[in-house]
DRENVO-905832 format. One record per residue: residue number from 1; x, y, z of N, C-alpha, C in turn. Coordinates in pm, 1 decimal. Atoms other than C-alpha are relative to their C-alpha. Example, Ala and Ser with C-alpha at 12.3 -4.5 7.8 and 13.67 -1.06 7.14 Angstrom:
<atoms>
> 1, 89.0, -119.0, 0.0, 1230.0, -450.0, 780.0, 90.0, 120.0, 0.0
> 2, -82.0, -119.0, -6.0, 1367.0, -106.0, 714.0, -77.0, 109.0, 73.0
</atoms>
This chain:
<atoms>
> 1, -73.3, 120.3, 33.4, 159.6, 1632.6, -766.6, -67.2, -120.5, 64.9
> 2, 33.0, 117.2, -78.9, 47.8, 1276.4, -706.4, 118.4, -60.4, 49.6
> 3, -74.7, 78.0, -101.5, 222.5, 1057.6, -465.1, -90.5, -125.1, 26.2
> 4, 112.9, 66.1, -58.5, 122.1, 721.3, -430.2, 80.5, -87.1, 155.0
> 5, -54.8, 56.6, -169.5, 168.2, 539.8, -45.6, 17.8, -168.2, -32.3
> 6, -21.5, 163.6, 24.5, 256.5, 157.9, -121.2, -37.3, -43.5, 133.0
> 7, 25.2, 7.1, -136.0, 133.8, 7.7, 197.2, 68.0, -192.4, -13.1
> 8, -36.5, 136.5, 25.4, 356.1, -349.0, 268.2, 3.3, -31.7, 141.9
> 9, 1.4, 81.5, -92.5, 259.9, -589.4, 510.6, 154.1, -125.6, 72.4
> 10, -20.0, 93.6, -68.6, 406.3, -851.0, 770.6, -52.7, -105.7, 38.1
> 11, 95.6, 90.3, -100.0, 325.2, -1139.7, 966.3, -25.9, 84.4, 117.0
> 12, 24.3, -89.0, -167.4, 392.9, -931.7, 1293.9, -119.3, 95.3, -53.9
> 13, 108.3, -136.5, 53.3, 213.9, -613.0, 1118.0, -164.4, -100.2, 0.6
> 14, 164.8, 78.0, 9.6, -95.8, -857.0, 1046.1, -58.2, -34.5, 117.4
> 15, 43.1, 68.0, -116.5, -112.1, -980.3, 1378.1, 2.2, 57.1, 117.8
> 16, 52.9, -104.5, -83.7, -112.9, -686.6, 1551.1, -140.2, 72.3, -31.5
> 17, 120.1, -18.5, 99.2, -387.3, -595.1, 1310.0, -98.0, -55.7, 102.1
> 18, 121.7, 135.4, -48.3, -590.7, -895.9, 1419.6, -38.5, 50.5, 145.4
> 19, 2.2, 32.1, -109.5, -513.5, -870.0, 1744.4, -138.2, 146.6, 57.3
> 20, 123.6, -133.5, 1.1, -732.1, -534.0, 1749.1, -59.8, 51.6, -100.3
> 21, 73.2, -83.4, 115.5, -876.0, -491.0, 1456.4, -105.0, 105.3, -10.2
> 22, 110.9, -36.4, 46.0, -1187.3, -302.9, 1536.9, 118.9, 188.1, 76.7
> 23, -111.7, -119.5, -16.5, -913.6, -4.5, 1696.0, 63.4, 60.8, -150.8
> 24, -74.7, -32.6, 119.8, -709.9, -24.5, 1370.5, -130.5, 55.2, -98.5
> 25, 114.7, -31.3, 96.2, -1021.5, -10.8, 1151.0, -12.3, 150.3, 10.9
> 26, 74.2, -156.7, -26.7, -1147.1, 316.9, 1350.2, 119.8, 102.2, -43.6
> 27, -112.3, -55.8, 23.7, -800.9, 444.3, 1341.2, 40.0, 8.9, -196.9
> 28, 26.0, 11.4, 161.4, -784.1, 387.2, 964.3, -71.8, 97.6, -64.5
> 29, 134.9, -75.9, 28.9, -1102.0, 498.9, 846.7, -12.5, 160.9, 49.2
> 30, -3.0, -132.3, 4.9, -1054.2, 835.6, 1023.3, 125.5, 75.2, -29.1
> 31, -78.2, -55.0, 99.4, -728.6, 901.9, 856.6, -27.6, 38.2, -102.3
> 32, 92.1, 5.8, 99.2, -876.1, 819.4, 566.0, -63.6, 111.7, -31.9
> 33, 96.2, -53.9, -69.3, -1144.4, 1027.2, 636.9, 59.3, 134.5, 13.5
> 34, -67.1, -157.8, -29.7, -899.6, 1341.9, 741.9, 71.4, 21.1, -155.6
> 35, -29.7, -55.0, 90.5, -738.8, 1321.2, 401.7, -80.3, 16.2, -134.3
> 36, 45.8, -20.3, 93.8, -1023.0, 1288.3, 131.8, -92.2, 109.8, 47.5
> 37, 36.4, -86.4, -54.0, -1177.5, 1563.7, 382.7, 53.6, 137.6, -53.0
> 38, -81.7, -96.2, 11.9, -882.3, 1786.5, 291.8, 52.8, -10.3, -125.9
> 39, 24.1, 13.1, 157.3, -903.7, 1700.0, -96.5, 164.9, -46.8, -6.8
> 40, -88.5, 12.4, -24.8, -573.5, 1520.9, -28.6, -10.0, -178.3, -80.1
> 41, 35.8, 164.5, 64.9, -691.9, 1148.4, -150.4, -65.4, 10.4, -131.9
> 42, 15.0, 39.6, 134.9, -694.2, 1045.4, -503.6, -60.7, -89.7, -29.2
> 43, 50.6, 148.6, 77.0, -770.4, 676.0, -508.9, 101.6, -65.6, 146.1
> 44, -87.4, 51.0, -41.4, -635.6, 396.1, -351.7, -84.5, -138.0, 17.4
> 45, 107.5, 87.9, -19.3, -735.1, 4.2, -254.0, 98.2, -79.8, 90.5
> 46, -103.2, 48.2, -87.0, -618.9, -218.8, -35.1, -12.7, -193.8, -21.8
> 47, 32.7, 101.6, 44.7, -570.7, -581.9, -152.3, -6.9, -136.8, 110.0
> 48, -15.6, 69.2, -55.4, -669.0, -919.7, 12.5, 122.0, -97.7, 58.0
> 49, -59.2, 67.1, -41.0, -390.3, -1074.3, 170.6, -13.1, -129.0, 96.0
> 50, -5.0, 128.3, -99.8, -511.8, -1336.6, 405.0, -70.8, -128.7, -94.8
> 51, 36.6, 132.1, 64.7, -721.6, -1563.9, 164.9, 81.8, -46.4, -122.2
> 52, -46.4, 56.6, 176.5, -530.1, -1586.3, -187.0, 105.3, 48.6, 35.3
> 53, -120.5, -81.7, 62.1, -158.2, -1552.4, -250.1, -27.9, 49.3, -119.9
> 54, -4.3, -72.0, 157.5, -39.3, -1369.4, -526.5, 118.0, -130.6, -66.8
> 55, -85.4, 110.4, 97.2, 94.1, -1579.0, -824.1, 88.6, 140.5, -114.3
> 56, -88.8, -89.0, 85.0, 384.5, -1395.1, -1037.7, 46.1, -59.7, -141.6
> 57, 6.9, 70.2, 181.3, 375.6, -1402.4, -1431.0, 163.6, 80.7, -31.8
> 58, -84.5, -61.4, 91.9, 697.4, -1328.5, -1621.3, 6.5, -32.8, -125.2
> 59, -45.8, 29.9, 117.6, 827.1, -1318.0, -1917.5, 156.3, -22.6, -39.8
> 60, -121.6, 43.8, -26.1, 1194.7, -1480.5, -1963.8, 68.5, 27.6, -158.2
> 61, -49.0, -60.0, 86.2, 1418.1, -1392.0, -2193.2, -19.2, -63.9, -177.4
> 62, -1.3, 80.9, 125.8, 1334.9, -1616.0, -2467.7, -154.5, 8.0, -111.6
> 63, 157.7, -9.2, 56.5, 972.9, -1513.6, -2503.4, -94.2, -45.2, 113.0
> 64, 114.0, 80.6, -97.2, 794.5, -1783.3, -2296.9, -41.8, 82.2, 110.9
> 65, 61.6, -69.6, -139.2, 606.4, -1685.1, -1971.4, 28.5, -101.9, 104.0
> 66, 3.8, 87.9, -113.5, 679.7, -1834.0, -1671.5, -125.5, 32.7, 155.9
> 67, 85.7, -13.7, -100.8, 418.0, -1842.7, -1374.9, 6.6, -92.4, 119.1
> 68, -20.8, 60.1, -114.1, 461.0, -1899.6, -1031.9, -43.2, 16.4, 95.1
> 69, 101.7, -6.9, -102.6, 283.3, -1942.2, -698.4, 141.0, 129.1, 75.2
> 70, -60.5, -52.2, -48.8, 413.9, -1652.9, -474.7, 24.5, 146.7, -43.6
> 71, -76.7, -198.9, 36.6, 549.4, -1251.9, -461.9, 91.0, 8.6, -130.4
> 72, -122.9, 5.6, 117.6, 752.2, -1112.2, -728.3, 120.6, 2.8, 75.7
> 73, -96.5, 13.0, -24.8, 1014.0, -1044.2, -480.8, 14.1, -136.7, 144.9
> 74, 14.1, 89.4, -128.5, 1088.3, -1339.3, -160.1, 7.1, 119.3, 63.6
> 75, -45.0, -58.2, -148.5, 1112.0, -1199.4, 185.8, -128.1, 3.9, 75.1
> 76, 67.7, -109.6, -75.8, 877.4, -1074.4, 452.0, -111.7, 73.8, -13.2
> 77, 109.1, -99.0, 29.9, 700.4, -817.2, 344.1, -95.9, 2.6, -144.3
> 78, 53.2, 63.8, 105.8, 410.4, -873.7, 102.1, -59.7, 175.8, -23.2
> 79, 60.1, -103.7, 86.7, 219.1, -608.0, -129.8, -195.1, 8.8, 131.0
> 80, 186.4, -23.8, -75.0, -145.0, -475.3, 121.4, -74.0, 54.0, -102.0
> 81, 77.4, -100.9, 97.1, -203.5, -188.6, -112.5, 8.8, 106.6, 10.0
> 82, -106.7, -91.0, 21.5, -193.2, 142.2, -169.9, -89.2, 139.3, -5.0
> 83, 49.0, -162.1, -20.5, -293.4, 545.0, -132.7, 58.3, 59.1, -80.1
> 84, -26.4, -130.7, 120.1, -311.5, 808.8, -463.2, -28.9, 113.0, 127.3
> 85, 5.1, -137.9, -68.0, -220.9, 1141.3, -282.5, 45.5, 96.0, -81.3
> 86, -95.4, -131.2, 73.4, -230.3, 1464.5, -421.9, 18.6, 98.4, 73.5
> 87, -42.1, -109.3, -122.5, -10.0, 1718.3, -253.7, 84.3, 95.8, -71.3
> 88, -61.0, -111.5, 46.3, 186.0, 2008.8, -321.4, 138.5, -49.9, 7.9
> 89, -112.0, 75.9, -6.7, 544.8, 1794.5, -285.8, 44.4, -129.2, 67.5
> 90, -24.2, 78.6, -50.9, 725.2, 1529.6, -195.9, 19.7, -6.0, 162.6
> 91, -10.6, -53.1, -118.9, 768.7, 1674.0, 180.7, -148.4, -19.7, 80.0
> 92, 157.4, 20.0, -95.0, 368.9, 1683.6, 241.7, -8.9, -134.4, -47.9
> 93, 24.8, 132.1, 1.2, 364.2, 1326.6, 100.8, 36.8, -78.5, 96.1
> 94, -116.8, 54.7, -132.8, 622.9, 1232.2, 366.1, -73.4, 38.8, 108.0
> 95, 66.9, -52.3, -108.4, 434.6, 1416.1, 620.8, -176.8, -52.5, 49.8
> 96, 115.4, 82.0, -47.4, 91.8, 1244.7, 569.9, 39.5, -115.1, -3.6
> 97, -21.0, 112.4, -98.1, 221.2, 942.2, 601.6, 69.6, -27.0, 70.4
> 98, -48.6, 4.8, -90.3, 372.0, 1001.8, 869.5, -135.6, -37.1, 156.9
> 99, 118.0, 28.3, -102.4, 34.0, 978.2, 1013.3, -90.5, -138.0, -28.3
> 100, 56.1, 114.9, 63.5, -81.6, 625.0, 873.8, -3.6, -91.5, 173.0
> 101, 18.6, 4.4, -101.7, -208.7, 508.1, 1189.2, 6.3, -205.1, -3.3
> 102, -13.3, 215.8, -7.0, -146.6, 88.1, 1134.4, 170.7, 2.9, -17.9
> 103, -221.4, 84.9, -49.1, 238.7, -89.2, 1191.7, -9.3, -65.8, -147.3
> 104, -81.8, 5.9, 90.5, 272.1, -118.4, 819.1, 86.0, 71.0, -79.9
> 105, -127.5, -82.1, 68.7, 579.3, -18.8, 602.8, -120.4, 86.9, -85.0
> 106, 82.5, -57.1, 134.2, 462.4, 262.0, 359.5, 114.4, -2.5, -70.9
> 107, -83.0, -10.0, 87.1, 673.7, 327.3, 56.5, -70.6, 114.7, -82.6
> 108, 71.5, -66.8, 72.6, 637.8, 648.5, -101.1, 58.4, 68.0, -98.5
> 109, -74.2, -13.6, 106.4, 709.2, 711.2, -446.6, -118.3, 114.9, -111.8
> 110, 94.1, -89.7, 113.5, 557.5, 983.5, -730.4, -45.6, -81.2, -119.8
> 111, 11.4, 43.4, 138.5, 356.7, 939.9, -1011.8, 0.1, 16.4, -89.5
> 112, -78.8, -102.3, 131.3, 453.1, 957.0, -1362.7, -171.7, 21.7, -112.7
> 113, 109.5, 17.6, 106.0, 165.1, 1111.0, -1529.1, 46.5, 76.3, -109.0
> 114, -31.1, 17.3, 139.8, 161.1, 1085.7, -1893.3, -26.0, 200.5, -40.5
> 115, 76.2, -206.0, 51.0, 125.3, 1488.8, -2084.3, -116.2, -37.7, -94.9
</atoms>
């Protein structure tokens, strides 16, 4: 089964980041590293957050599109990016990231693949 890891940032989370980045990196990278080792990683990317916001397109009920500077949802926590895992259930999905070695939220949800 795939599982993918949503990875959602902070300000605090970022700035603990910063504050050591070349720790987090190593720490990262050999997670990383332990799960496409263990044929456990699918895919995944992790998107720029510090130079560009994200701008949010809709579509409103009338047809038109509306576009706007900013997240699709307000608050806090912004979109980093994200880890394809394939595992044998939702339990080992829960369990590797339990080991995601950086102070951001994960969110972990299945994926619907098509037959």
């Amino acid at each position: 089964m795939k599982y993918a890891l949503v990875i959602f940032e902070t300000h605090a989370s970022r700035a603990r980041i910063q504050a050591d980045r070349d720790a987090y990196r190593n720490a990262y990278e050999k997670w990383i590293g332990e799960l496409a080792a263990a044929g456990k990683l699918a895919g995944g990317d992790a998107l720029d957050t510090e130079h560009q916001g994200p701008v949010t397109v809709r579509k409103t009920a009338d047809g038109s599109v509306a576009v706007t500077e900013g997240p699709v949802h307000s608050g806090e926590e912004t979109l980093g990016g994200w880890f394809v895992l394939e595992v044998a259930d939702h339990a080992e999905a829960v369990e590797l990231a339990r080991g995601f070695p950086t102070p951001e939220a994960l969110e972990i949800r299945p994926v619907l693949e098509s037959a």
